[in-house]
C-alpha positions in Angstrom: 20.8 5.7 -31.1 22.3 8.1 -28.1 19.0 9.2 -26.3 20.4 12.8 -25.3 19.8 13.2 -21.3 17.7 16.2 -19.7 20.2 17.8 -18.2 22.9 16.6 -20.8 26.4 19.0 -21.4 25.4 20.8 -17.7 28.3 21.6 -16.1 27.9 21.6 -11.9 30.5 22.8 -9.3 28.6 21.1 -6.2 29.6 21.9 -3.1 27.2 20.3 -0.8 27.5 17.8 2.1 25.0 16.4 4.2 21.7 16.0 2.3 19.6 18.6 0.8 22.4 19.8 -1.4 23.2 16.1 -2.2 19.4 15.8 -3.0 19.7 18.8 -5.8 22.7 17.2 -7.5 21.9 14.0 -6.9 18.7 14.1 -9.4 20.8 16.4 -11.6 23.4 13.5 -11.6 20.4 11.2 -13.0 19.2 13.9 -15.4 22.5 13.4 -16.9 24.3 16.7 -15.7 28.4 16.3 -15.3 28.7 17.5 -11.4 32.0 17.6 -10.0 31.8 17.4 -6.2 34.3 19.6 -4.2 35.2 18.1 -1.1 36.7 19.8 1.9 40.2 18.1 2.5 40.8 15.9 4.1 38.0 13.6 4.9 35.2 14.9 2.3 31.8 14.9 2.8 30.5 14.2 6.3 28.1 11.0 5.4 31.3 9.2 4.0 31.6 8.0 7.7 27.0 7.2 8.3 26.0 3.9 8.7 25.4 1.4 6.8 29.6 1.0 6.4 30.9 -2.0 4.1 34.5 -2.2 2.7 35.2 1.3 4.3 31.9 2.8 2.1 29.2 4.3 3.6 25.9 3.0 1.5 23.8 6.7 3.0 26.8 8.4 1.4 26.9 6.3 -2.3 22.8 6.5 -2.0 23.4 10.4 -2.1 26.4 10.8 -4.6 26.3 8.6 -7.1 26.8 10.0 -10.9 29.6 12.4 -9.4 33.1 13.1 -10.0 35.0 14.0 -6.7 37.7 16.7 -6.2 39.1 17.2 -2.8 40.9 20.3 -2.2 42.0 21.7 1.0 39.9 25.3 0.3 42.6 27.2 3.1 45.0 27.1 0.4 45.0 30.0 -2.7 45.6 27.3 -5.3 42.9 25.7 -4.5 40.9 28.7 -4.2 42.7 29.5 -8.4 41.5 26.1 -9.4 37.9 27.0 -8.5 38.2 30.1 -9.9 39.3 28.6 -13.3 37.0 25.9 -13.0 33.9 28.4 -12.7 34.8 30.1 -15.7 33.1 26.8 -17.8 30.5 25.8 -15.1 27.0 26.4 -15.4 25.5 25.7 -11.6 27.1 26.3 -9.1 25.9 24.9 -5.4 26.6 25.0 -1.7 25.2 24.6 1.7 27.3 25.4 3.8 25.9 27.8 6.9 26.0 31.4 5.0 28.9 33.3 5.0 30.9 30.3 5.2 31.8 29.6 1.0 32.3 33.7 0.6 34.6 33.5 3.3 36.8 30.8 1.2 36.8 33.9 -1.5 33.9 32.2 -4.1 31.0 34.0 -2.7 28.2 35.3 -5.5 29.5 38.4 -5.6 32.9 36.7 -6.9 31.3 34.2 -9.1 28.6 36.2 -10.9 32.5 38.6 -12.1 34.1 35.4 -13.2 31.1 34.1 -15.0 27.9 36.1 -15.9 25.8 33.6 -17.0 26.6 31.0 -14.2 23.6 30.2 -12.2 24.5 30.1 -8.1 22.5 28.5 -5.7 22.8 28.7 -2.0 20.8 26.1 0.3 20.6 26.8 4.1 18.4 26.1 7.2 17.0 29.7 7.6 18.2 31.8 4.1 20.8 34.1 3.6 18.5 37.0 5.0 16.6 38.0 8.2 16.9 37.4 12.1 18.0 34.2 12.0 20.0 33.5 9.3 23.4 33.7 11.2 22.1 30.4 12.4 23.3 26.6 11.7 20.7 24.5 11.3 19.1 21.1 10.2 16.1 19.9 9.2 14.4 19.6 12.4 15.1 23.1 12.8 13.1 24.9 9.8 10.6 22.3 10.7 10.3 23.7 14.2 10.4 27.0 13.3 8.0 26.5 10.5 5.0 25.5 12.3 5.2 21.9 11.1 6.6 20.1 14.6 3.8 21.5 16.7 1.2 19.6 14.3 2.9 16.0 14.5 1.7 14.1 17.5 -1.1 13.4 20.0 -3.1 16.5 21.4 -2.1 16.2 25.3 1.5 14.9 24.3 4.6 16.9 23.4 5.4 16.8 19.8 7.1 14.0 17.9 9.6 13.5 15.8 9.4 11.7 12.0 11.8 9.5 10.9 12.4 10.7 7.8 14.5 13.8 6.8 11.8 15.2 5.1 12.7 18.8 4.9 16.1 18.0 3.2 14.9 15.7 0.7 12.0 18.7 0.0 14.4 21.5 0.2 16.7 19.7 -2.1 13.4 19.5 -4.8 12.7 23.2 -4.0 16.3 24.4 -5.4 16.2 21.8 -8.2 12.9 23.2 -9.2 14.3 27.0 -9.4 17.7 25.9 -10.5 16.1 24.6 -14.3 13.7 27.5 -13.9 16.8 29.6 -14.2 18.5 27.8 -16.7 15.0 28.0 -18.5 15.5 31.9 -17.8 19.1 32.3 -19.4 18.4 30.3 -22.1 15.5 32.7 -23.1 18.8 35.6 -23.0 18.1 36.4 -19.2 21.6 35.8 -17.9 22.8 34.0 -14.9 21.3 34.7 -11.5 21.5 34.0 -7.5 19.1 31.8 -6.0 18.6 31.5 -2.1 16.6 28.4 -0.8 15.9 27.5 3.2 14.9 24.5 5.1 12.8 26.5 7.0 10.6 28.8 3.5 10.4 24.8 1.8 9.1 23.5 5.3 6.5 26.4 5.5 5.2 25.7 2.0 4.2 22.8 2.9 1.4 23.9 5.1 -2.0 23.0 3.2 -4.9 24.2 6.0 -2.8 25.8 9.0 -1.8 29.1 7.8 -5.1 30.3 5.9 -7.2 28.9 8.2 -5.4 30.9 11.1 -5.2 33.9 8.7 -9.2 34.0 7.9 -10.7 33.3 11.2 -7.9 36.1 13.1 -6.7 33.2 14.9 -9.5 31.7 16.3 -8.6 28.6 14.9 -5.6 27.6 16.2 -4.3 24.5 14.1 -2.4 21.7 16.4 -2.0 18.2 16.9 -4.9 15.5 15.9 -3.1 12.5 16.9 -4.0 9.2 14.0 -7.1 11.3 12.2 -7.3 14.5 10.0 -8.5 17.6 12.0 -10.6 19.2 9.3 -11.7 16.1 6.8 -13.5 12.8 8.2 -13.3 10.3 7.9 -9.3 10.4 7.6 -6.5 8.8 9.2 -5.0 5.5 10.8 -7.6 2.6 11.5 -6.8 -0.1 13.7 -7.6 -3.3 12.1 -7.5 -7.0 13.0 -3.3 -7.2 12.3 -2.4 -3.9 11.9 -3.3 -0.1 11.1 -4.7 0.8 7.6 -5.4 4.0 6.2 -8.7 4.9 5.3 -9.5 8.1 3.3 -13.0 8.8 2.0 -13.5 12.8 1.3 -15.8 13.4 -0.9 -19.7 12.7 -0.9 -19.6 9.9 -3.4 -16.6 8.0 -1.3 -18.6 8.3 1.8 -21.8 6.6 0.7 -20.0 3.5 -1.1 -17.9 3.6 2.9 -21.5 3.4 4.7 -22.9 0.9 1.7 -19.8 -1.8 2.1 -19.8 -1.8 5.7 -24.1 -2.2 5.6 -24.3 0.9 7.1 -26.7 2.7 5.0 -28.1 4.4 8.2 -25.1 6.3 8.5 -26.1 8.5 5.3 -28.9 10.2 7.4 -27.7 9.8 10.7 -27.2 13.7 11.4 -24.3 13.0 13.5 -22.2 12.0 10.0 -24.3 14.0 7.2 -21.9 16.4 6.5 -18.0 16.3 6.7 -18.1 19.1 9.7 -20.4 16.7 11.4 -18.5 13.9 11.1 -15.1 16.0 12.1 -17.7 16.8 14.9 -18.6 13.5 15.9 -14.9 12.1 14.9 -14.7 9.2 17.9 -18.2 7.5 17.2 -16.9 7.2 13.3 -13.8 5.6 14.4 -15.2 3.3 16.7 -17.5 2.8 14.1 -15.4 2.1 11.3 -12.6 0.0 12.9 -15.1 -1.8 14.3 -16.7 -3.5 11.0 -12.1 -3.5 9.8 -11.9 -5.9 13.0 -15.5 -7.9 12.0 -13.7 -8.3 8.3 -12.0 -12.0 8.4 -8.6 -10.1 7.9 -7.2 -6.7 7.1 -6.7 -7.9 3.9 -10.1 -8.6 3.2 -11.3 -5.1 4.0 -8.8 -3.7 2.2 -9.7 -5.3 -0.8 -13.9 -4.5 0.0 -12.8 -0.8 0.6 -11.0 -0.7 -3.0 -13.7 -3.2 -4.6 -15.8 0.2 -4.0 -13.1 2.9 -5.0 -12.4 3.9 -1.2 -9.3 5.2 -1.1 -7.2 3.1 1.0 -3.8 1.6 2.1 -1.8 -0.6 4.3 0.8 0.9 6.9 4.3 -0.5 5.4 7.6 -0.6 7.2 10.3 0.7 5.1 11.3 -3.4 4.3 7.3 -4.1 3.5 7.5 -1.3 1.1 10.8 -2.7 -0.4 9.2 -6.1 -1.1 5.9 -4.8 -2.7 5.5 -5.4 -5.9 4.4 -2.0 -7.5 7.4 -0.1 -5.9 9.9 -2.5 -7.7 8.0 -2.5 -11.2 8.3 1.2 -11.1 11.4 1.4 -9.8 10.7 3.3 -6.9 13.1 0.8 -5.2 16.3 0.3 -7.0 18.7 -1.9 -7.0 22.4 -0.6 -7.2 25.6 -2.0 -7.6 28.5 -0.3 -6.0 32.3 -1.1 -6.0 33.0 -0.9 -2.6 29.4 -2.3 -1.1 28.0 -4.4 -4.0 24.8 -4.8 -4.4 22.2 -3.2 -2.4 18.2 -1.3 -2.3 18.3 2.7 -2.4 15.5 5.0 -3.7 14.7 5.2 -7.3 14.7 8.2 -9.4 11.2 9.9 -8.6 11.3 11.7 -11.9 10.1 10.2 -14.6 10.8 11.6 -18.6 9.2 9.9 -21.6 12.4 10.7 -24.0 14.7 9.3 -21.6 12.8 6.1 -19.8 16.2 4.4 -19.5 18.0 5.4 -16.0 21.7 5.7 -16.1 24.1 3.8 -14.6 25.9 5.5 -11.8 28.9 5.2 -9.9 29.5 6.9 -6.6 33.3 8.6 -6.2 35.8 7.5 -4.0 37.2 10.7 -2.2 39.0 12.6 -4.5 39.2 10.2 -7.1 38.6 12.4 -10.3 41.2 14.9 -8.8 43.6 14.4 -12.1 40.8 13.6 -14.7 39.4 16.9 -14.0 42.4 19.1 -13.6 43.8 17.8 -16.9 40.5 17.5 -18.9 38.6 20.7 -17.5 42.5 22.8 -17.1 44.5 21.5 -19.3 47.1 21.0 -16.6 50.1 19.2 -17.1 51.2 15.8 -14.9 53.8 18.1 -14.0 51.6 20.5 -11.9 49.0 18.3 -10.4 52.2 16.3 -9.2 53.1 19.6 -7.7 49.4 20.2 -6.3 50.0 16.8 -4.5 53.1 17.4 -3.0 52.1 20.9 -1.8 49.1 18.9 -0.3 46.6 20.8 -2.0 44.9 17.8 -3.6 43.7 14.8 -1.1 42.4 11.9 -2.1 41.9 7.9 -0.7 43.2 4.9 -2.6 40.9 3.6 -5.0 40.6 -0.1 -5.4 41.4 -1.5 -9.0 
């Protein structure tokens, strides 16, 4: 039996590059939606070219894309501006993130879309928003993180800030606009009609904050959240422990978790010492409990071993992986949480695995990333009905671009 997909007869114009937008479409792609990827002529999407390169494919680019069809178009031309057109008529999502200003400038901004197709749905993803001071500005992640209030908080208290290695903000922007894309479909489906949808970098980063902004807020800035360095700043005992190999972390927050800590590392006079009764004690006394703590970790025969005593009691607890530890674990490959993908160009290789998970569709679909401008003809004959004749004449006029694909 055909197990129908999530997203299944979803038609998407994407035209992202980079990653957020890639992100969005990307788990639409796995949800089973038909995306067609416009590429700017002539070399596509920027990551074609980012390391890891094999075979003249770039595995950050195929980690991003796969599940899409590509159609390059050189956008300064009118035809390719018609096929768009034409093309929006039968699409349901359409996508960009390009700097604002930029996609209504190539004459498909909302204003043009929503005319052409009232029920389409038309997101824009951008660093700052399509409104206020700063949306005139190009931008990355690192930028709505510094802007959100996030950078300030990553790093050691008498050091400047640091910077992760991970493009959090895209991958969590890219969530945010998936999230309010398939509300909106919800929405028309319930008769509401299409609708515009404008998601930043910087409102996603800003979301994110859990204690900062209340806690400013409520005590009129007397608290003035900033960096803690390896340990929580409001909840003790957490953070990073130094153990006999390596860092763990350990996590004990509530008042059950922190007697069964003091009981496994025969500390039971820890429970009335008053310098760790209370969390705000122990947030107050924060360098005698690590020095406390790390040292029964380093007493332990290994880290292992106090890993195992600390879950043996139900204290929250992990090891600190590398990206290629993670890989190898066990529990992220039964769940697929690390995938392994076989591409044309690369062969076989690790990428993330699909983080969302949907009882009537357990099975994950295989997925092919697109050469650069490889569906160019499928979809002009099959979505247009256009003749050989006239996408030979598209070609000619150089209005279609496209790379060799291998056999």
């Amino acid at each position: 039996m055909t197990v129908k997909r999530i997203l299944a007869n979803c038609k998407v114009l994407d035209f992202t590059h980079a990653l957020a937008g890639p992100t969005t479409t990307r788990l639409m792609a796995e949800m089973g939606a038909d995306i067609i990827k416009v590429e700017l002529a002539p070399r596509g999407d920027m990551t074609r070219t980012m390391a890891y390169n094999k075979n003249g494919r770039s595995g950050y680019f195929i980690q991003q894309n796969r599940g899409k069809k590509s159609l390059c178009l050189d956008m300064r031309k009118s035809a390719s501006v018609e096929i768009i057109k034409k093309l929006i008529t039968d699409t349901d999502v359409l996508i960009e993130n390009y700097s604002p200003g930029v996609i209504a400038d190539m004459g498909l901004g909302w204003d043009v879309a929503k005319d052409i197709n009232p029920q389409l749905i038309y997101c824009s993803i951008s660093a700052f928003g399509q409104t206020g001071p700063l949306s005139h500005l190009p931008g990355f992640d690192y930028m709505g993180q510094a802007y959100a209030g996030v950078t300030s908080l990553m790093g050691y208290p008498q050091e400047a800030p640091i910077m992760p290695a991970i493009s959090i903000g895209d991958i969590n922007t890219g969530v945010h606009a998936l999230a309010a894309i398939n509300g909106a479909l919800f929405y028309r489906s319930q008769g509401g009609g299409g609708q515009y949808i404008d998601c930043s970098l910087l409102d996603s980063y800003f979301h994110c904050h859990d204690l900062s902004v209340q806690l400013y807020s409520n005590s009129n800035g007397k608290m003035q959240p900033t960096r803690n360095g390896r340990h929580h700043p409001a909840v003790a005992p957490d953070g990073i422990y130094r153990g006999r190999d390596s860092c763990m972390f350990v996590i004990a927050v509530t008042a059950k978790q922190w007697k069964a800590l003091c009981q496994v590392m025969d500390r039971a006079d820890m429970l009335t010492d008053p310098r760790f009764r209370t969390n705000a004690d122990r947030v107050a006394n924060l360098a005698a409990l690590i020095e406390i703590i790390e040292g029964w970790i380093q007493s332990m025969p290994s880290d292992t071993a106090a890993r195992e005593a600390l879950e043996a009691v139900r204290v929250p607890v992990a090891p600190v992986l590398t990206p290629g530890e993670a890989m190898q674990h066990p529990h992220l490959i039964e769940r697929g949480t690390v995938r392994t993908i076989s591409d044309r160009g690369m062969g076989e290789f690790q990428i993330p695995g699909m983080p969302l998970r949907f009882s009537e569709c357990p099975e994950l679909l295989t997925l092919e990333a697109p050469y650069l401008g490889e569906h160019n003809e499928s979809i002009l004959r099959e979505r247009l009905a256009m003749s050989e004749a006239e996408i030979r004449q598209l070609v000619a006029s150089e209005v279609l671009h496209g790379e060799a694909v291998p056999g």
